[in-house]
Structures are given as C-alpha cells and as structure tokens.
C-alpha positions as CSV (number, residue, x, y, z in Angstrom):
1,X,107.1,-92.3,228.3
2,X,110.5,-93.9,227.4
3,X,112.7,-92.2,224.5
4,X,115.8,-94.3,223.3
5,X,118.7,-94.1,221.1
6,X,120.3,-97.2,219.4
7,X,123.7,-96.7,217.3
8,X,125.7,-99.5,215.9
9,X,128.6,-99.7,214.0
10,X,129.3,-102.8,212.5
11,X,133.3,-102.4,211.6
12,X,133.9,-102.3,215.0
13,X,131.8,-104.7,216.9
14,X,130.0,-102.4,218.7
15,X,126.8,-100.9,219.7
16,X,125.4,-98.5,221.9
17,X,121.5,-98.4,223.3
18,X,120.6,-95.7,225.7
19,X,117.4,-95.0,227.2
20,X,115.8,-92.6,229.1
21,X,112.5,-92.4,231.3
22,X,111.2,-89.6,230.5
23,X,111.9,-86.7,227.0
24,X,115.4,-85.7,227.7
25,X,116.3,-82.3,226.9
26,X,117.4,-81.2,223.3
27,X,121.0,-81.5,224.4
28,X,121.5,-84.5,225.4
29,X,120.3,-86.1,221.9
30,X,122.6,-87.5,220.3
31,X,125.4,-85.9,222.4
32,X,126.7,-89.0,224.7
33,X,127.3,-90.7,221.4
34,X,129.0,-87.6,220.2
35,X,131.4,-87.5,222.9
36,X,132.2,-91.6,223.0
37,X,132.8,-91.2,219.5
38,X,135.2,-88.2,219.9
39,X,136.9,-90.0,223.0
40,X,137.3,-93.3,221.4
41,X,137.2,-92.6,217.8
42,X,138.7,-89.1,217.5
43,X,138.9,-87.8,213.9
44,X,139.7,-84.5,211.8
45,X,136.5,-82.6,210.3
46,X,137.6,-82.9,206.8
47,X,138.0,-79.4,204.8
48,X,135.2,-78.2,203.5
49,X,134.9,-79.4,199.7
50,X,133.9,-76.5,198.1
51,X,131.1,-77.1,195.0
52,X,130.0,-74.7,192.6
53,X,127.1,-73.2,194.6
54,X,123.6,-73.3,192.5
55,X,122.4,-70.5,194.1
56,X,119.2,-70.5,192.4
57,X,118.0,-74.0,193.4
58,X,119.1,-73.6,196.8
59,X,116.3,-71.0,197.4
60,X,113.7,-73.7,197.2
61,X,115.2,-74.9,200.2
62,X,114.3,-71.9,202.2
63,X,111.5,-71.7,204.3
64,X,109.8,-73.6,207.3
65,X,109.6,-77.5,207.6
66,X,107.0,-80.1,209.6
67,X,107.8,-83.6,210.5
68,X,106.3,-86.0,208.3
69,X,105.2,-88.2,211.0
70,X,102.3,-86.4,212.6
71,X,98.6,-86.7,212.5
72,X,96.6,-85.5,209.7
73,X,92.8,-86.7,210.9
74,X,93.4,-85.3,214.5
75,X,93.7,-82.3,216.8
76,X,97.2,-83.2,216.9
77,X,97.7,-81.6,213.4
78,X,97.6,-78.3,214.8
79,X,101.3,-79.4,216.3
80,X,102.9,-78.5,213.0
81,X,102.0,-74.6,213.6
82,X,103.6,-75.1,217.5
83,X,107.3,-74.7,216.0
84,X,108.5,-75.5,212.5
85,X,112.1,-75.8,211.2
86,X,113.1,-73.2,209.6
87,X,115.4,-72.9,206.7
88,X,116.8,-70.0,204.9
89,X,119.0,-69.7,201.6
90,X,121.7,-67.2,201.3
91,X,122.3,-65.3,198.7
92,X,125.8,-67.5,197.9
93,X,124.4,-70.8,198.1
94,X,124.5,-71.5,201.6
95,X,122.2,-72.0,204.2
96,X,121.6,-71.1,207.7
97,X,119.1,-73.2,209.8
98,X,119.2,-73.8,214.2
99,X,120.9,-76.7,215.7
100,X,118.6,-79.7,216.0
101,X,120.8,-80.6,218.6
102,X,120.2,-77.5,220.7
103,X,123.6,-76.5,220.8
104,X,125.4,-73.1,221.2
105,X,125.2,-70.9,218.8
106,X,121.4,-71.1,217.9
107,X,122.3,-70.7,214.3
108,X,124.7,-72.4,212.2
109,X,125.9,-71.9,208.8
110,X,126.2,-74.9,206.1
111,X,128.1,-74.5,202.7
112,X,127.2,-77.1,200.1
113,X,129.3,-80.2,200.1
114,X,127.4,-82.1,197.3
115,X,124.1,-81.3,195.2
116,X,121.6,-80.8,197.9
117,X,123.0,-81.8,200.8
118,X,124.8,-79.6,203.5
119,X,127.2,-79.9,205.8
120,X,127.5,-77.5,209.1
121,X,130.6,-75.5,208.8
122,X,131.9,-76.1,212.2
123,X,130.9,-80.1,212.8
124,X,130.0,-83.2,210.7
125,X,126.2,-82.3,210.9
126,X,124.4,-83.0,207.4
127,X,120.8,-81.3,205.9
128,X,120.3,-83.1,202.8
129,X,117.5,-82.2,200.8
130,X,115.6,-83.5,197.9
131,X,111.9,-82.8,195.6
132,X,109.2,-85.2,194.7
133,X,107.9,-85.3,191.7
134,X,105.2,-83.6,192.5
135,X,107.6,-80.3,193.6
136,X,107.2,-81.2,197.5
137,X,110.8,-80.6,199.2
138,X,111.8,-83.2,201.7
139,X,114.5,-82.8,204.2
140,X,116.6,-85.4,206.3
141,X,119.1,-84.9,209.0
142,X,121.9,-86.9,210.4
143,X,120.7,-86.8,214.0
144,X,117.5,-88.8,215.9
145,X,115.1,-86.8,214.1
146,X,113.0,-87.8,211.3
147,X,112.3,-86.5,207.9
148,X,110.2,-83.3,207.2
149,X,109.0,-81.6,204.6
150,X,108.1,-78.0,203.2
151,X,105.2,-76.8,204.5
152,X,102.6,-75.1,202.3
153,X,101.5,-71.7,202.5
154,X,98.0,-72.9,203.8
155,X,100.0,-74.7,207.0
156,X,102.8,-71.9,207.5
157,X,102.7,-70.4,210.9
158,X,102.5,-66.9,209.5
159,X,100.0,-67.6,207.3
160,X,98.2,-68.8,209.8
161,X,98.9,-66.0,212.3
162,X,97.8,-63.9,209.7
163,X,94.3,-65.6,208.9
164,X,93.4,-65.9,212.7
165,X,94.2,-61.7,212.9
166,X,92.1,-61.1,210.8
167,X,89.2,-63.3,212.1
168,X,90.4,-61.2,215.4
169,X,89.4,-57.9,213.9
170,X,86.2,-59.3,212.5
171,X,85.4,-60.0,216.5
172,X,86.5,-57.1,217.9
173,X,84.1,-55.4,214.9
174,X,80.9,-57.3,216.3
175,X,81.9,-56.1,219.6
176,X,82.8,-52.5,219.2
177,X,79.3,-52.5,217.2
178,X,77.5,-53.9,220.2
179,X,78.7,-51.6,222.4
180,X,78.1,-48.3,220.6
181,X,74.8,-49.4,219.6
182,X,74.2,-49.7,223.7
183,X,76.0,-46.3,224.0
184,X,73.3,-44.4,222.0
185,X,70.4,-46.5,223.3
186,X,69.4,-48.8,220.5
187,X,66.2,-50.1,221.6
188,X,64.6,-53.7,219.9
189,X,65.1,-52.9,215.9
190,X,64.9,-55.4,213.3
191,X,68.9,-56.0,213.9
192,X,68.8,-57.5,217.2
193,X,69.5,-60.9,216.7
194,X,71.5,-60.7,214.0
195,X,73.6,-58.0,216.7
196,X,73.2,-60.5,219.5
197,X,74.6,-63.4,217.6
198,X,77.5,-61.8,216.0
199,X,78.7,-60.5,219.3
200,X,78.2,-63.8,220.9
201,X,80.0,-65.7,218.4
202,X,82.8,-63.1,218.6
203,X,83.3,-63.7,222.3
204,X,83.1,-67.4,222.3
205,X,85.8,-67.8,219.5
206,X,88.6,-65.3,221.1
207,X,87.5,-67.9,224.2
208,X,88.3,-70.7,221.5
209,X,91.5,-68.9,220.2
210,X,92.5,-68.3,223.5
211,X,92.1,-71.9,224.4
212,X,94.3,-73.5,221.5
213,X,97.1,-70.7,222.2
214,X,97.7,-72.0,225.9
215,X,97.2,-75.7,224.8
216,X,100.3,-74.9,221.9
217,X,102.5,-73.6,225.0
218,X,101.8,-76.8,226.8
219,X,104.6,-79.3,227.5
220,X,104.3,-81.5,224.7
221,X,105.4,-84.3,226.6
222,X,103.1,-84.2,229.3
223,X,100.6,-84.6,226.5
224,X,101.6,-87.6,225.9
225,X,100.3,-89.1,229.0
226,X,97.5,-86.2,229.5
227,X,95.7,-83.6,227.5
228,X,95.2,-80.4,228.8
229,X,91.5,-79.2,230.2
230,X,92.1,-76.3,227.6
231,X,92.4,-78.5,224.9
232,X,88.5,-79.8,225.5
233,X,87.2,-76.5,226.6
234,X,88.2,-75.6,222.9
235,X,87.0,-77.8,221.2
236,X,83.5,-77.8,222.6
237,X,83.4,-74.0,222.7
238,X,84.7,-74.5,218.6
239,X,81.1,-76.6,218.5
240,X,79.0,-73.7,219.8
241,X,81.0,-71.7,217.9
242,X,79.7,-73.5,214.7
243,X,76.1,-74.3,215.8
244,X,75.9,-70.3,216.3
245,X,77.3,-69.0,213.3
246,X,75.5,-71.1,211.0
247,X,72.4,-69.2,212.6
248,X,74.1,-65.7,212.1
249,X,74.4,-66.7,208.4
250,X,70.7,-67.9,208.3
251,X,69.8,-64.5,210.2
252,X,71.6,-62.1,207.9
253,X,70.6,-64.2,204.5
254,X,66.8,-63.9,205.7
255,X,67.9,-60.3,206.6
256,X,68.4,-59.7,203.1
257,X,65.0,-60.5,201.8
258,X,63.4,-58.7,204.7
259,X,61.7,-55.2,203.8
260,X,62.8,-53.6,207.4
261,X,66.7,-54.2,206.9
262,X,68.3,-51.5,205.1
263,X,71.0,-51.2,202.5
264,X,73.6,-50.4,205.1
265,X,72.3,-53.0,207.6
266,X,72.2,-56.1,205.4
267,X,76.1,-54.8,204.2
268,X,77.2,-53.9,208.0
269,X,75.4,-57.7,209.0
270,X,77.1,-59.2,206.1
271,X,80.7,-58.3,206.6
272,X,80.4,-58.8,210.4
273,X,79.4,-62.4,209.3
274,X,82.8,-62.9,207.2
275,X,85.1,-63.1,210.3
276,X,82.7,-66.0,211.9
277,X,82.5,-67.7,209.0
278,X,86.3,-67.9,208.2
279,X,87.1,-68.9,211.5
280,X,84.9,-72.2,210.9
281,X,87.0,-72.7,207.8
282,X,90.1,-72.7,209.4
283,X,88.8,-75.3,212.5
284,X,87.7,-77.8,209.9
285,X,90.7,-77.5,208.3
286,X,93.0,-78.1,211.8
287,X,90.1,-80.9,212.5
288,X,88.9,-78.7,215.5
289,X,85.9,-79.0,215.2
290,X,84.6,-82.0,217.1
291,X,86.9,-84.4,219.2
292,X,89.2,-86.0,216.9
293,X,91.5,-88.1,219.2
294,X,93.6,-90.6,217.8
C-alpha cells in the first residue's frame, strides 16, 4: 500500500511528489510541504477578517461528517460509524472542529472569514462548507483529505450506539428469562422453543456485536491488504442470526393462535422477539448480512 502527495505550484516552477510505503501517520500529512513552504516561502498569516457572524446558519454546520468516498453496497460501510468528523457551532458564529492534520492542540477554533468557509485562528487551515439542494451539507478542507458530508441521524454513531443498546437489553432479557425459568424448574411447557430460540439468538448476536466492535478497532490499514478472521466470523454468525430469528417470529406468531399460550406468554414472547428483529434491521442496513466484498 503506497500513499502519495503531489503539490505544484505553477508561479514558481515547482513541484513536489512524495511518497510513502506504507499509511504514514496523521502528522506527517501535509507537514513536509508545510515546512518547505515556511522555509522557502515564509509569509505573515494575514489578520483575521472579521465578517458579520450568521450565527444561525452556522449551526447547520454542527455535527459529525463521513467521507464521501466510501462504500455504500459493502461491509465497508460500516467504516463511517469507526470515527466521524465532528463539527460544532458556537454560539458566536464560530466553530471548533480537531486538526485533520493531527497536530497539538486536538481542537482548534475557526472564526468566519467569508460566508461558509473558515479559517483556523492560529494557521492558514480552511473548512469551507456548503448545502445541496436537497439540504445535504458538504464540507471541504484544504489539506489531503477529501470532501465529506453531514451524516444522517440513521448513520450517526450515537444513534447507532443507541439502537444496538437497546437490541443489547432485549438479549440480556431472553437470557435473564432463561435462566430464572431454569432456577424454579420449568419443565417442557408449550414455551420451550419459543424460550430456546430467543436465548439462542440473544447469545449469537452479542457474539455478532462483539465481532464487528474488534473488527472497527482494527488497523484500517492492514485491511487494506487483509481482513480480519473477526470480520467473517460476524458475518456468518449475522446469517444464523437471521435464519434463527425468522423462526422465533414464526414460533411466537403461531404461538398466538395456539390455545395453550397465555395472554402473558404470547406478550412476554412477543416483546422478547423485538430486540432480534431490530438487530436484523440494522445488519441489512450496514449490508451485514451476507459477504458483501467489494
């Protein structure tokens, strides 16, 4: 894996083309250039030019941002929930987003130098941001990344932290149920499989969750040559997962038309199935279900 950096500047007759064998680290993007520049083309940062802030607007630009180059029939979707950009307005105008260039301090603070673009108050870094016309904000910066854009509410990493919690406490549910009904000595009752299959389910998607969470921390760069094991273990537990909760839904609708489930059995059954069945939702959605390799 090669990763290269090509600069020119026409004025002066010159041009500069690094590469690199491998993904160097966040600080030394852009930062050779940087210091050539600053050694053979030293300058002044301007003053700031001071605009009247629109406050209001700026507060679209908040929140968290995804390339716009990435997969969106693949695993590798699921990359946009590793570690978004992320933007917040202040309440003057400004804004406050981390270096892309890895640099000390994490944070640094831009005041608007023109409509919707900002400049970082200690260097000649520049956010510039724009909407389409269908209300989707784009931003661009002026270093070797590419453009990204504002992520929905349905790809935000809280969101998503939040929807797989809750499929968490449906699990732990089924489980906890299992075990008390062992406990007391529940013997073979008309609730058996349906019992059986909801625990099972449970267990092999905290496997599944477990999986995806340790192939997120991998190095992304080593995955560029090769995938970790615990990428495929999840995704063929993910197909279990959906072969065996389709069967707890058939179990618990039948369950409902069958004389020996109760009231409270066919409602306990029921909500138990909820958690299964949203975690399906959200796989199909991050296209893990199945191997979808580019």
């Amino acid at each position: 894996y090669f990763y290269c950096e090509l600069y020119l500047i026409p004025e002066e007759n010159l041009g500069l083309f690094l590469v690199y064998n491998t993904q160097p680290p966040a600080q030394f993007m852009g930062a050779l250039m940087q210091q050539f520049m600053e050694r053979y083309y030293p300058w002044t940062l301007p003053a700031m030019q001071e605009h009247a802030a629109d406050a209001a607007r700026h507060q679209a630009f908040g929140g968290s941002y995804g390339a716009t180059a990435h997969s969106d029939s693949t695993w590798e979707k699921l990359m946009l929930l590793r570690g978004p950009f992320k933007v917040r307005a202040k309440s003057d105008g400004a804004i406050t987003a981390p270096s892309l260039l890895g640099k000390t301090p994490p944070e640094w603070i831009a005041a608007p130098s023109a409509p919707g673009v900002f400049r970082a108050s200690d260097s000649g870094e520049l956010l510039a941001f724009t909407s389409a016309p269908d209300g989707r904000e784009f931003m661009l910066a002026s270093d070797p990344f590419g453009p990204s854009y504002k992520l929905p509410v349905w790809q935000n990493q809280k969101a998503n932290i939040v929807w797989v919690a809750l499929c968490l406490l449906g699990f732990v549910a089924a489980i906890t149920l299992h075990v008390l009904v062992a406990l007391i000595g529940g013997g073979p009752g008309p609730y058996n499989q349906a019992l059986g299959l909801s625990t099972a389910v449970a267990l092999l998607n905290q496997g599944v969750i477990a999986c995806l969470v340790a192939t997120l921390l991998s190095n992304q760069f080593k995955m560029l040559s090769q995938l970790p094991w615990t990428l495929y273990l999840g995704l063929s537990m993910a197909l279990c997962s959906l072969v065996l909760t389709l069967w707890l839904l058939l179990v618990v609708a039948r369950g409902w038309r069958r004389p020996d489930w109760s009231l409270t059995g066919q409602l306990t059954y029921s909500a138990l199935s909820i958690s299964p069945l949203m975690f399906v939702l959200w796989l199909g959605y991050w296209n893990l279900i199945g191997y979808h390799f580019a």
